[in-house]
Each structure stands twice: as structure tokens, then as C-alpha cells.
N, C-alpha and C positions, 0 to 999 in steps of 0.2 A: 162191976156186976154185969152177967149179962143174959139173957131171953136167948128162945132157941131163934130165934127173927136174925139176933145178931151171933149166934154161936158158930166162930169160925168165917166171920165177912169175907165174903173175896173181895179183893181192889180186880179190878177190868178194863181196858179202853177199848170205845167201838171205832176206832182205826187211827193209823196214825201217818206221818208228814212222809212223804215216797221218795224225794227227790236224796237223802243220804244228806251228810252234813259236809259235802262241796259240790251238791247237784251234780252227784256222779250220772244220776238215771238220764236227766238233761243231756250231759255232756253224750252218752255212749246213745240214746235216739238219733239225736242231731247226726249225729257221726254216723248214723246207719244209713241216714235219708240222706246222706252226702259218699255213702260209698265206702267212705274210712272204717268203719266197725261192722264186723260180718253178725250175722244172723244169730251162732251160735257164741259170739262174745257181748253180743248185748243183751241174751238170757242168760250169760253166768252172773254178768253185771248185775242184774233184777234179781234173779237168787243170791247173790253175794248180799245185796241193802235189805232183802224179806229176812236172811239170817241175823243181821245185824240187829236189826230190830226188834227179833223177836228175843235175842238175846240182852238184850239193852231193857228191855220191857222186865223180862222175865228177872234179870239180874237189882232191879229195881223193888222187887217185891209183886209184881203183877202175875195172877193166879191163873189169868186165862188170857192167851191171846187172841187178837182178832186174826186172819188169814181169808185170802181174798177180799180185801180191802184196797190190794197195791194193783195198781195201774201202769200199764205203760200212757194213756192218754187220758182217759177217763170212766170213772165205775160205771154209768148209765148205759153208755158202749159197751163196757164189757157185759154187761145183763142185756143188751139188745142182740151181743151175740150169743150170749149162753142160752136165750131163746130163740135164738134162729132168726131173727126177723134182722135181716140182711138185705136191705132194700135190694130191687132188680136190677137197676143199674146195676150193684155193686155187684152182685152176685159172682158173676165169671170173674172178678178179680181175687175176689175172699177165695175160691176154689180152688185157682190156680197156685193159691200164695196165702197163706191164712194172716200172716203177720204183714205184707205190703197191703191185701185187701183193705186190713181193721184202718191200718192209716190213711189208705185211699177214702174209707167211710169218715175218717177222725179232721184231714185235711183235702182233700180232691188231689186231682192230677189234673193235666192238663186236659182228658178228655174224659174226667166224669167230677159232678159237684159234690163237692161233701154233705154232711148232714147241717140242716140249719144249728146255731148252736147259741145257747142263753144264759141266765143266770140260774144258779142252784140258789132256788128259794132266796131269800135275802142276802144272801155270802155275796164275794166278788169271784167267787168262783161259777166256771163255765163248763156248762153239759154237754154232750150231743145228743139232739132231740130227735125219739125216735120215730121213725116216719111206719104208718099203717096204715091197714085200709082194709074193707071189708072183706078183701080174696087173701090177705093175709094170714100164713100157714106157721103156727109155730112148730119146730123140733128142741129137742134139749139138747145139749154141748156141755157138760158138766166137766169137761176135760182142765179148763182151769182152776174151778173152783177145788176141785179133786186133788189136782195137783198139789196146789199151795196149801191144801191142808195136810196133805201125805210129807210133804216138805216140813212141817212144824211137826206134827208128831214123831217124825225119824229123828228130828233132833231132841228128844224130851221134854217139849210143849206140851200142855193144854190147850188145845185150837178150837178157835169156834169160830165158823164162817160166819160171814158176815155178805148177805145179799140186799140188793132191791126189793123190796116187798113187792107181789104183782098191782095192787093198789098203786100204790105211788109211781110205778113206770109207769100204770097203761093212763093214769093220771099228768104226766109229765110228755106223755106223746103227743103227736100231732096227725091230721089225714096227709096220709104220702102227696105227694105230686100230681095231682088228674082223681084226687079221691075230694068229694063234695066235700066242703067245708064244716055243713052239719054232723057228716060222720061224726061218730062219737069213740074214741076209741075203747072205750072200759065196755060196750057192750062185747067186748073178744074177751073178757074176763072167763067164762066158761071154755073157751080155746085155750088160754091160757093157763090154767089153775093145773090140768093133767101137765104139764109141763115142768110148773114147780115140783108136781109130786115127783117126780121122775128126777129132778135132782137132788128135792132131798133124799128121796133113797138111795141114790148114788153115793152122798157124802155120811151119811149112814153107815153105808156098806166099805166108808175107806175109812170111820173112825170115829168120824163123829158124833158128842154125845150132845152139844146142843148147836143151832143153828141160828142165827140172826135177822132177822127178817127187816129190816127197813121200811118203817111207814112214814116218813116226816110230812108225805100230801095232807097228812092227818091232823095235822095241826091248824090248819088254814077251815077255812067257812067251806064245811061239805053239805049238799042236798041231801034228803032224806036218801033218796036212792044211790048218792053216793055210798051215804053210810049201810044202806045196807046190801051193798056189794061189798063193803069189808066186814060184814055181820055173814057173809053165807062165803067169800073166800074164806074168813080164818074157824068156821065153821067143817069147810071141808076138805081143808087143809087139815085141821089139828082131829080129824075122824080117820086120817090117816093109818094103815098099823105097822107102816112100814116105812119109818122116818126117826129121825133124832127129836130131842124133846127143841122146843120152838120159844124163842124170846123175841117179840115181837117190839120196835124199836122205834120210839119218836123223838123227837125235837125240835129246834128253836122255837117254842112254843108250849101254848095251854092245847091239849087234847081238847077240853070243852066238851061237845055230844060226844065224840068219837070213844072221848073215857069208857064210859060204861059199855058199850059194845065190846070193845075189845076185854074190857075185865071179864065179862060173861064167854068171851070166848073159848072153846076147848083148848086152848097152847095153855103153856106151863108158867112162862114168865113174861112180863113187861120189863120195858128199860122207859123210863121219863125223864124229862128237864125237869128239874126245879131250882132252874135259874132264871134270871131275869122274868120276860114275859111268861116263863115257864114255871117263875113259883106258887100262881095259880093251882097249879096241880096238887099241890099239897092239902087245899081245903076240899079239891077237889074229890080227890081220892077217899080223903075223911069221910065226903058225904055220902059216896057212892059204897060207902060198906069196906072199904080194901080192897084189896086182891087173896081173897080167901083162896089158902093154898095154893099161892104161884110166889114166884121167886118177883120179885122186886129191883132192877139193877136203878140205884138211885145216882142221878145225872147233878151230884151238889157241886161240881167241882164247872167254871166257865171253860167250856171246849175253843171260846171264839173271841175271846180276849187273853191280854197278858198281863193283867194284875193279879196277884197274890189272892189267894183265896181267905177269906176268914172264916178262918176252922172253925173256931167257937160258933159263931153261925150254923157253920155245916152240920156240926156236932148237935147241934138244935134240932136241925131238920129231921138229922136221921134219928133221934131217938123220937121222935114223933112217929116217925114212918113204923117204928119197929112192930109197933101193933096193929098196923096196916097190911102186913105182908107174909107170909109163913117164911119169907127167908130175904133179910133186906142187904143185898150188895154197893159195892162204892162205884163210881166212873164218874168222868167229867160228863158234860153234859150233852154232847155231841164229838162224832169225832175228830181225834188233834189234828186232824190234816187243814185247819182251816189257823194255826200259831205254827211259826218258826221252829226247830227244834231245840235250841238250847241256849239261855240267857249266859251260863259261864264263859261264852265263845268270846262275846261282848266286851271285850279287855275296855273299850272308850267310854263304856257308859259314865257317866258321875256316880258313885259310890254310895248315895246317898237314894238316888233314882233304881239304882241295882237292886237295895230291896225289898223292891214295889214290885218286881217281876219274876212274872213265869211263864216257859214256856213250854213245849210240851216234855220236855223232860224233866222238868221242873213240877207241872201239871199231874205228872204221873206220879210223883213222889210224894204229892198232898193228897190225890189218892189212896195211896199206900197209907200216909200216915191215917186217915181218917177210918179206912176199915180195921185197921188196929185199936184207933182209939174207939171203935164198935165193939169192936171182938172183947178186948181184952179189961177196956173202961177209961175214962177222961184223962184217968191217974196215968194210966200209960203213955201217953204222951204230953205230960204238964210240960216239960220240956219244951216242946215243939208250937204247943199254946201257947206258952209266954212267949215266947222269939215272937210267934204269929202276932200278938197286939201289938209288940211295941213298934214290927214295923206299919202296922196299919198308920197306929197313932205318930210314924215319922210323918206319914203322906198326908195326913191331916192337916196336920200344921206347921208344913212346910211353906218357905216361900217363895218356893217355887210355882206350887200351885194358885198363887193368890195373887195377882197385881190389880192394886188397889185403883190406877189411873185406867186398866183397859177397864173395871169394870165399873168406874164411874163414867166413861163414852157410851159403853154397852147398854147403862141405864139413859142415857139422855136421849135415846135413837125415838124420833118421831117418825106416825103415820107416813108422814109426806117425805123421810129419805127414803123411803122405800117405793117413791113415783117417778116416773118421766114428766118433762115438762109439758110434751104436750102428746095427745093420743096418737094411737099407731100409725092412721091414716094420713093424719098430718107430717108426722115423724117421715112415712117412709117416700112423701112428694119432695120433701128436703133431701133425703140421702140422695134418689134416683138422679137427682137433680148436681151434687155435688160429686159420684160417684162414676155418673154418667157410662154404666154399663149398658152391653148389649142383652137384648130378649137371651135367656137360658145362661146367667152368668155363668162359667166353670171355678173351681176353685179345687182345694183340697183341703184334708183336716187339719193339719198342723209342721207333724213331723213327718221328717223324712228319713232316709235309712240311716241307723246307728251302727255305720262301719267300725270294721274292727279298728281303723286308727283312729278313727274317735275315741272307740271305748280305749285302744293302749294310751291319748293319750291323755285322757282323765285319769289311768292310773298314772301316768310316770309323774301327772304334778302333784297326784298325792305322795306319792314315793320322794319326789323331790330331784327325778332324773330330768325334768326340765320347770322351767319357771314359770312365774304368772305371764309374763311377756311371749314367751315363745307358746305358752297355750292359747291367749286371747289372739296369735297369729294364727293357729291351727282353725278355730272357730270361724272366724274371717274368711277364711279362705273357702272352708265348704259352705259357707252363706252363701259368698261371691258363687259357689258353682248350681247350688241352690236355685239363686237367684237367675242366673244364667239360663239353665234348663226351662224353667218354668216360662221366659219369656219367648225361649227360642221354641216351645210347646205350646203357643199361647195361652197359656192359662191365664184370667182373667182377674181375677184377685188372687194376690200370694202371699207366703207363707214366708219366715227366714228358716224351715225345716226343725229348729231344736235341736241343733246339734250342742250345745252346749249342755242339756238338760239329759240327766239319768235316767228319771221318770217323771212323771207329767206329776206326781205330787210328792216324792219324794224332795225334787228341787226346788220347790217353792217350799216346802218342810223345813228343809235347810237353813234358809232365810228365815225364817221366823221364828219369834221368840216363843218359849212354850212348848214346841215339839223338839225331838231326840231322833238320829238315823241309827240304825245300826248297821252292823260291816256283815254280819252273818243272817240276817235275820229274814231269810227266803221262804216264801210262801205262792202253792200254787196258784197261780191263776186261771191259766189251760194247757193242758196237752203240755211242751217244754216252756209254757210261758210262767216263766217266775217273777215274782216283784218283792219288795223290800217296806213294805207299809211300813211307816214312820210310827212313831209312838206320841199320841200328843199327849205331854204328860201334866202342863199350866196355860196359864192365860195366855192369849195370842194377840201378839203385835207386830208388824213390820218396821223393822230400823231400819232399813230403805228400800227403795225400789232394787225391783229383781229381775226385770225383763226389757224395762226402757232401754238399756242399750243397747243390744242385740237387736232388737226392732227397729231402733231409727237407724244403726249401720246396714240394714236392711233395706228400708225404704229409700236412705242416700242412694242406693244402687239402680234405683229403677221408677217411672213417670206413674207408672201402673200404682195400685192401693196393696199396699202389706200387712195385714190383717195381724193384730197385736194377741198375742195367745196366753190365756190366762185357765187355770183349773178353777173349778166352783167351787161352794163352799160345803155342798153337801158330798162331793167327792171328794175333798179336803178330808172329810170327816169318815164316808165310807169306806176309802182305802187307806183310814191308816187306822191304827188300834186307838180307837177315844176312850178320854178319860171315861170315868162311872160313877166320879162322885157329886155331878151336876148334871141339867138337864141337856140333852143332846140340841134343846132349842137356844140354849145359852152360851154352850160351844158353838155353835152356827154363828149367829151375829157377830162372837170376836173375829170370828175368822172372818165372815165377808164383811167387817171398817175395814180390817188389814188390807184385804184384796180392792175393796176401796178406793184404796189409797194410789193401790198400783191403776187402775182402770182410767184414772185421773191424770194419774203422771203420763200416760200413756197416750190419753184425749191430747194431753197442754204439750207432748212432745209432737205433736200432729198429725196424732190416727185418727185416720177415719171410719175404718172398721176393726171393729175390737171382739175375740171372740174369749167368751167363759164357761166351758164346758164343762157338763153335770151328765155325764154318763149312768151314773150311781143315782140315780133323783130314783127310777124306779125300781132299782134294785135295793134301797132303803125303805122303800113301802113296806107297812107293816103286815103281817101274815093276814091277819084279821081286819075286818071291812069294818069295824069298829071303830080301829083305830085309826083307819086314814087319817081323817079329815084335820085331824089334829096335827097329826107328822106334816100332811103337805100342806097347810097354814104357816107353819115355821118355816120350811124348807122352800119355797117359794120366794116368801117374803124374803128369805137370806138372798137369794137370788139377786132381788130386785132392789135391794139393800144395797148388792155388789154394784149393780150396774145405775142405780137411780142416777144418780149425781151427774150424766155426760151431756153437751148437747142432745139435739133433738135430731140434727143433721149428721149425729156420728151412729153407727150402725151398729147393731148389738149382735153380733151370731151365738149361739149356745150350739153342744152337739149331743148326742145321746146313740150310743149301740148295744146291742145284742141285751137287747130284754124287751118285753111284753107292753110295748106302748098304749096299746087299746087300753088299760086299766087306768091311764093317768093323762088320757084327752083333756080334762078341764085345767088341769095341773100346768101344763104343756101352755097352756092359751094365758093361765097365769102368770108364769116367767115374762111376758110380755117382752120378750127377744125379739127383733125385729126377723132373724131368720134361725133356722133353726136346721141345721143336717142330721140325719138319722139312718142307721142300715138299715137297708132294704133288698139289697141284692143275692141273701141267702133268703128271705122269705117272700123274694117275689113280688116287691112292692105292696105288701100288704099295709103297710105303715100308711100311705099315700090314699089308700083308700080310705082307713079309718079315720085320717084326718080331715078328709073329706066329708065323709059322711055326719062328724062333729062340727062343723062349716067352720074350721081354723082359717083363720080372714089374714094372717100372715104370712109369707117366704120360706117355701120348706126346700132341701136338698135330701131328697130319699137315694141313698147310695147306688150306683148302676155301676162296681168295681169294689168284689168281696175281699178283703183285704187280709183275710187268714188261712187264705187257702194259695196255695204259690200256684192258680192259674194265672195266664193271661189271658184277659177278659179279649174278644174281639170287636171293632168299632161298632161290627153290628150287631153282635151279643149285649152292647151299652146299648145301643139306637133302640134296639127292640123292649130294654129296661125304661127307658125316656119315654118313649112312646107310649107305653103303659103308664107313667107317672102322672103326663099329659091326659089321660082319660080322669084324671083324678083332680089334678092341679093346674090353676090356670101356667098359659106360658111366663106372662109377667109378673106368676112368682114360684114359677121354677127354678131350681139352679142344680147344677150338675158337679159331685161330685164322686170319692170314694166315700164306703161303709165308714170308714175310721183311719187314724193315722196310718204313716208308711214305715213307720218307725221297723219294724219288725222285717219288711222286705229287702228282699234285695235291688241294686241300682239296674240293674239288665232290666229285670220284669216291669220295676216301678217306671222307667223311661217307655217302654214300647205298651206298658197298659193305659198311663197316660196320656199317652199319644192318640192313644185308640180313642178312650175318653176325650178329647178336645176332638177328632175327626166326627164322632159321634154325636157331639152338639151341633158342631158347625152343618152335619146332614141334616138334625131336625130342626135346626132355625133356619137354615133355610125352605123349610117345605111350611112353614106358617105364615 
């Protein structure tokens, strides 16, 4: 039976995964910014994967595509260009050359810096932040938005762009370069608002009948005056008479205030979560009346995990919603660009784990099924409901997911492993003392460059074209060159680079028991940076150590300290796909005994300094100021869990980049790392200030050497970064390194930026 709410449901996605299912888009970038693929063969390639997809979508049952969603580097970039605001550096590059400009803005060149660049809201994916300022002139550019929908409808689509809301960009910017800090950038919201108008009647006038507007800032703790700069944009926005109808688009998350504003708003449709943090929304909607006469796109399906959805559930939800809404639609919950493309590729998984998952094409198909079973009634898909329990009820009481030994450890964990023996102060007169470094120690993050014979030959020993003997020589040997450089560079504590390791969590995933890798299962991180999140599917334990020996073949090599490198437990858990059927504080703890174990092995093989990097500590912060306190009680303590158990004399580093540090200052001082590295060098040292200004009484390295942008930083371009750190940090607990790994660079740049960096120090320790 079914209500005119659900007569004729559409299934929908608000975007989907860009890189083609063998990172064509990847491979044909790369190859442009190296010369090998001309101009016009890396946009037939981008039109080639927009058609696939929209066919692939369409061929699935999906009634409406998204278009302009697809990137060459990142959507916040492309709405920084489709409004003009094209920093001035940049400018004469973008004019000269509109596609080298965007990546000069996306990456720098050697004579201009890119855009600082962070985390999108809680994901592991990365923005570029746009830079403003009060002389800041918008123009419109609708030319791709245009495009890519003129492309979908010549092929027999349904397209519906999908933009930036102006809210959530002028919300995600920052003040340019030389603009006051106070600057505020949303007070350019009446600059900006004629600007949208101007493209939504652009895409109007090429077709379109509805448009998408992206609000996710919306979810997060807004001031009264936030909210009501989205109460007079989407006020004068949807007063419009010369635009397509407007669905205004949130996620990961409860709307909260922001609910009802936008319901009263003149647009036609909302899209909400009601997943996770998001199925708030649901009571929420109830209370607030509906959405009398607008379209409802309902988000039942998880856009940012890979399990199985429980239809019955969802079936739940939406026949609630049905009286909420004058027309209720299906979508997952946010867009699939944030899952893999497709679970079938996965020929290794265990068959049993197979299926528990989904991924976006998989996602899209539970979709489809459930505006069916809208449209049409439950009966229509009994079929697809029963398969749906019985695999929930395999992952239930499977035993995979339960080991009864980790989680009789996991309960016996007292206050006191989660301490150092003795306070910082004390702790850090022991290391100085056993470590016996100089004022401004240098160092670097971990890894170093992942040449192509590395990566050929971790394939050929999966393939089986050479052995475990002639690979653990391969490894050896760029340690030994590793180790070489670094000394002949003096860098001052070092690294054995990671050449053995694929990714910083995928390789320790490996190793432990609990987690699942996949062979296809690429997801973006930035720009061509793609990675492979693990799946952690059960209980976590290590059955042995996974880095002790690469470390101490390391350290054999050379008198200097080798910093033993370990991922943390809440980056363990943010970059891979975590379970859901327990608390995220429960997964933490198995994970950091495991890691534990290794920190230990790593002390007794005779490190002195051991580094455990938590990248993701604030990009796992919760949207809402509510929920902090609670996440980083867990998430700390897992920390301090990993590392309690070492001497007092052996040194703790953690590292953190590209996210909003000021938010989790106490957080930060929590970990009780004895040092702690942090980028700095795309935002100017700003990190160094705020921790100062928090009086952090421990060893920081604010980065002076931005590690994603292929400059070479110059000695005095670093001197001038230290200099400034020094206004912030005393010298005696400075230390000088790069933003983040080197992993991604090449051996030319990473040698002579280095280089720079150690001449750099050596000029400001000596002038103290």
C-alpha cells in the first residue's frame, strides 16, 4: 500500500567515488603534471569515468543523477573557482591556463604556495581552504557546473547538480594572507548570494530541473547569527524567479536549530541523515511539523561505512517519514565518494565477511531496493528482507567478531595503565640527559619516498616473482640508503623511512587479528592521494610484533637515536572502516593492548624514542560541542594506554596534520607525549601560537617544510618559519621538522629540502 509521500519514490545519490575502478582519474592527473598525458586526453579520460557512472548509477535503478560532484582535485576548489575567488597570487596563473592555474591553487609550484588545506568535517578526506578577505570580489564561472550537466542530459539522465551551499563555503574559509584574523568571512555572504543566483540560472537555462545546494556546516553548533545568515541566504535564494527548484542538502549529523530554519525556508526540498548521529533527525522533523509540502530526500542508507544496511530498519524509518513530507525519496546518507566502489572486485575476502558488505555500488542497490519497497509496499521486496537478516544475524554471531581472551584484557585495563611513571618534567631531565641532543633537535616524520621499486617490489612477492629473502634484501638496502642520507644530512634523530610499509595503517591492519585488507578498495583522500582503509571487522590482537625488526636493522646502522614508528589507536580506527556493532570506545582499547605490545617490544629492543602518531585524534572530534568531552576521554586515554607502560627515560613523540588544532588544545596536553610534531607551514605557524597561548609545557615541532606541495622550501624560507615558531616556543623545546611524512615525495626534492631544513637550524641555533 502506498500514500502520495511515497507514490513513485525516487532512489538518488548525492555523489559518488571519482577515481574509476583502477584510478584511471589518478593515473591520467599524475601523467599530466609529469608531461606524459596532454590536456585534452585527461578530459576525455574525466568524461569517459562522469559517463560510466552515470551509467552504472542509472543502469542500477537510480532516478536521478548527481553531476558536478566529479573533481579533478577537490569540490571546495572547484566552488572557490565557480565563484571567482582565486587568490591573487594565483590569479595570472588561473588566466594564463585555467587547468595548470586550479592545480597550481590545488598543489603550488615552486614559485607560488598552494591553498592551506584540512579536513572535510570529520572524514579523512581533505579540502582546499578558501582564502578571503574583505577586498574580495566574487564573479560566477558556471562553465563546469554547466558543462557536466549538459554532458548527463545528452546522454538520457536525469541530472541534478550538486553544489557548495554559500553557507558552508564562506563557513569553511579562512582570511587570505595579510587579511586580520578577526575578519570574519560569512559577513561576504550578501557579495556572495548574487553569485549563486547567477549560476543557478545558468543551470536552469542548460536543463536543470532541480539543484543541490550543500549545507553540512549545518550540522555543527551554529550562533544565532550564523543561523540566520542561512534563514536570509535560503530566503533569497529561493525568492528567486529565475532558477530550478532547490534541495537543500545536510549531513553527518543532527541539523538541531538549523532544522527548522531551513524547513520554513522558501526551497522546495531537503535531503537529511538519519544515520548514525543523524537519526536524531527523525524526532526531530516530527517535532517541527514536517516539511509541509517539500520533497524530503531521506539519507537511510550509511554513505561512510561498508556494512550492510538493515533494510527492515530503514523500512521503519521511511514509513514514519511518509507523513512528514509531501514527497519522501531514498539516498544514502551522504555522498559515496567517502566507500570504495565495489565489494564484488574483492575475490580474497572470506565469504562469510563478504556478506556484511557494501560498497558504493552495492550502497546504491539498497537504495534502489528500499524506494521500491516505498513505492510499491514491504511485500515487494520480502525477498531481499529476508537475505537482509539472515546476513545481519551471520555478523552477529559470528566468531569472528568475538574473542573472548581480548575482551577479558580489555576489561581488566586499570586507571594506572594508562600513566607514565613519572611526570613530564621529570620524564623529559631523563631523556635530555640519555638522548643528549642539541638546542633545535631536527628530525623528520617517519617515511620516506615510496619509489616505484619499492612499490614493484611488494608486488612481485605478492605475485610470487621473487621471495621473502630477496624482498627483506630489497628493504635493507633502502634502509641502509635511508639511513646514509640522513646522517650525511645531519639530521639528528632518525627514521628507517617505511619502506617496507604500504600505508601507515593499512600495514599494521595486516598484522592484526580482527581487521580484513582489500586489493580494490581505494578511497579518496586528496587531490591523487588515494588509500585503502582496512576494514576492521572483530576483536583486535597482535600475534607478534610488526616493526621491531626493521627498527633495530636500523638503529644497527648508526650511533645517532632511531625513532621507532608506530600508528595510534585512534587513527587505527579513523582510517579504516570500524565496526558498528560496539562502542568506538571499546574498539580503541583492543587496539591500543595490541599496539602495546609493540611499544614495549620496541622499549626492550632498545628505543629510545618511540613515535605513535594520531593524525585523526581531531579529525574524529565530534561535530557537536556536546559530544566532545566524551570522544576525547576515550580517545586520549587509548593513547596513553598505548604508550603508559615505557620507561620514563624513553621519549614519546605523537604527530598530528592538516586539521584545526586550536579545538583540541587540552586534548593535546592530555596525550602526555613527551613531543609532539604538527603542520605548520601551510598555515603559517599558527599551531605554535595556539599552543602557546594554552601554555603546552611540553616539546613541540611545528612543521617549516610543506610536504604536499612539490616546492622546495628554501633554508631561509625554513629560518624565517623557526624564527617565528621561536616567538612562540621556547628554543629547549623546539625541534625542527617537515609538516608530515615524505612518503609521497620524490628523492631529488626530499634530499635538497632537507638539506635546507638541517642548514636552517644550524643558522638559528647558532644565533641563540
Amino acid at each position: 500500500m502506498t500514500t502520495s509521500a511515497a507514490a513513485g519514490a525516487r532512489a538518488t545519490v548525492h555523489g559518488y567515488p571519482r577515481q574509476g575502478p583502477n584510478r584511471e582519474l589518478k593515473k591520467a592527473i599524475e601523467g599530466y603534471w609529469k608531461g606524459r598525458v596532454g590536456a585534452d586526453a585527461l578530459r576525455e579520460t574525466a568524461a569517459g569515468l562522469r559517463r560510466a557512472n552515470w551509467q552504472q548509477l542509472a543502469d542500477s535503478g537510480i532516478h536521478e543523477v548527481p553531476t558536478g560532484d566529479f573533481s579533478y582535485y577537490d569540490h571546495v576548489l572547484d566552488t572557490s573557482v565557480m565563484v571567482g575567488a582565486v587568490p591573487d597570487r594565483h590569479r595570472a596563473a588561473f588566466e594564463a591556463d585555467n587547468l595548470d592555474g586550479y592545480f597550481a591553487m590545488a598543489r603550488g609550484t615552486q614559485d607560488l604556495a598552494p591553498l592551506e588545506m584540512t579536513k572535510w568535517f570529520d572524514t579523512n578526506y581533505h579540502y582546499l581552504v578558501p582564502e578571503l578577505g574583505p577586498d574580495t570580489v566574487f564573479t560566477a564561472d558556471s562553465a563546469k557546473q554547466v558543462a557536466e550537466l549538459r554532458e548527463a542530459l545528452a546522454l538520457g539522465h536525469t541530472g541534478r547538480p550538486v553544489l557548495v551551499g554559500p553557507i558552508t563555503y564562506l563557513l569553511l574559509a579562512k582570511p587570505a594572507p595579510g587579511v586580520s584574523a578577526g575578519f570574519e568571512p560569512l559577513t561576504l555572504l550578501d557579495r556572495l548570494l548574487p553569485v549563486y543566483a547567477e549560476v543557478l540560472s545558468d543551470l536552469r537555462a542548460a536543463g536543470a530541473q532541480w539543484v543541490q545546494l550543500d549545507e553540512p556546516a549545518l550540522v555543527q553548533d551554529r550562533s544565532p547569527a550564523e543561523l540566520n545568515a542561512a534563514a536570509r541566504a535560503y530566503r533569497d535564494l529561493g525568492a528567486l524567479t529565475d532558477r530550478p527548484q532547490l534541495l537543500v542538502a545536510s549531513y553527518f549529523g543532527r541539523l538541531g536549530d538549523a532544522l527548522p530554519v531551513l524547513a520554513k525556508a522558501p526551497v522546495e526540498g531537503l535531503a537529511l541523515d538519519f544515520t548514525g548521529a543523524g537519526a536524531a533527525n527523525l524526532a526531530d522533523l516530527a517535532a517541527a511539523g514536517g516539511l509541509r509540502g517539500k520533497r524530503l530526500v531521506a539519507g537511510v542508507v550509511d554513505g561512510r561505512n561498508v556494512w550492510i544496511n538493515d533494510l527492515g530498519r530503514s523500512m521503519a524509518t521511511l514509513a514514519t517519514l511518509l507523513g512528514l513530507a509531501a514527497r519522501v525519496d531514498v539516498a544514502p546518507s551522504c555522498s559515496l565518494l567517502h566507500v570504495p566502489l565495489d565489494a564484488t572486485t574483492e575475490r580474497d575476502v572470506d565469504t562469510q565477511v563478504a556478506r556484511w558488505l557494501a560498497l558504493a555500488r552495492q550502497k546504491t542497490s539498497e537504495v534502489v531496493t528500499l524506494a521500491r519497497g516505498l513505492t510499491e509496499g514491504a511485500e515487494s521486496i520480502a525477498a531481499q528482507l529476508a537475505a537482509n537478516r539472515a546476513d545481519l544475524l551471520s555478523r552477529t554471531g559470528s566468531a569472528l567478531t568475538h574473542d573472548p581472551a581480548v575482551r577479558a584484557r580489555s576489561a581488566a585495563v586499570t586507571q594506572a595503565d594508562a600513566r607514565r611513571s613519572l611526570p613530564y618534567a621529570e620524564r623529559a631531565t631523563a631523556q635530555r640527559a640519555r638522548l643528549g641532543l642539541p638546542l633545535l633537535p631536527t628530525t623528520t616524520i617517519g617515511s620516506f619516498p615510496q619509489t616505484a621499486e619499492l612499490r614493484t617490489a611488494r608486488a612481485d612477492l605478492r605475485a610470487g616473482r621473487i621471495g621473502a629473502e630477496g624482498y627483506d634484501e630489497r628493504i635493507e638496502a633502502e634502509i641502509r640508503e635511508v639511513i646514509s642520507f640522513q646522517e650525511k644530512a645531519g639530521i639528528d634523530v632518525l627514521v628507517h623511512g617505511e619502506p617496507e610499509r604500504n600505508d601507515m595503517v593499512q600495514y599494521f591492519a595486516e598484522q592484526l587479528t580482527g581487521y580484513l585488507a582489500t586489493q580494490h578498495g581505494w578511497v579518496q583522500s586528496y587531490g591523487t592521494r588515494y588509500v585503502r582503509p582496512p576494514i576492521l571487522a572483530g576483536d583486535i590482537s597482535r600475534p607478534e610484533p610488526m616493526t621491531v625488526r626493521w627498527t633495530s636493522y636500523a638503529q644497527s646502522l648508526t650511533d645517532r637515536p632511531v625513532k621507532g614508528m608506530l600508528t595510534g589507536p585512534v587513527t587505527m580506527l579513523a582510517w579504516s572502516f570500524v565496526r558498528d556493532d560496539q562502542p568506538l570506545a571499546e574498539t580503541a582499547r583492543q587496539v591500543a593492548l595490541a599496539l602495546r605490545e609493540e611499544v614495549n617490544d620496541l622499549e626492550a629492543a632498545g628505543g629510545s624514542v618511540i613515535q605513535v602518531d594520531e593524525p585523526a585524534l581531531r579529525e574524529t572530534l565530534p561535530l557537536r560541542s556536546a559530544d566532545h568531552e566524551a570522544y576525547l576521554y576515550w580517545a586520549t586515554e587509548a593513547f596513553r594506554l598505548t604508550t603508559g607502560g615505557v620507561r620514563p627515560d624513553t621519549q614519546i613523540h605523537t604527530h598530528m596534520c592538516y586539521a584545526e588544532f586550536g579545538d583540541i588544545l587540552q586534548a593535546i596536553d592530555d596525550l602526555d607525549a613527551d613531543v609532539i610534531s604538527l603542520e605548520a607551514a601551510r598555515s603559517h605557524m599558527q599551531v605554535a601560537d595556539e599552543l602557546a597561548t594554552a601554555g603546552y609545557p611540553r616539546e613541540v615541532g611545528p612543521g617549516v617544510y610543506d610536504i604536499h606541495s612539490p616546492r622546495v622550501p628554501s633554508a631561509d624560507e625554513a629560518a624565517t618559519l623557526l624564527r617565528k615558531g621561536l616567538e612562540a616556543i621556547p628554543a629547549e623545546r623546539l625541534w625542527v621538522n617537515p609538516d608530515c611524512g615524505l612518503k609521497t615525495r620524490g628523492w631529488p626534492e626530499v634530499r635538497t629540502s632537507l638539506e635546507n631544513l638541517v642548514a636552517a637550524a644550524r643558522e638559528v641555533r647558532s644565533g641563540i
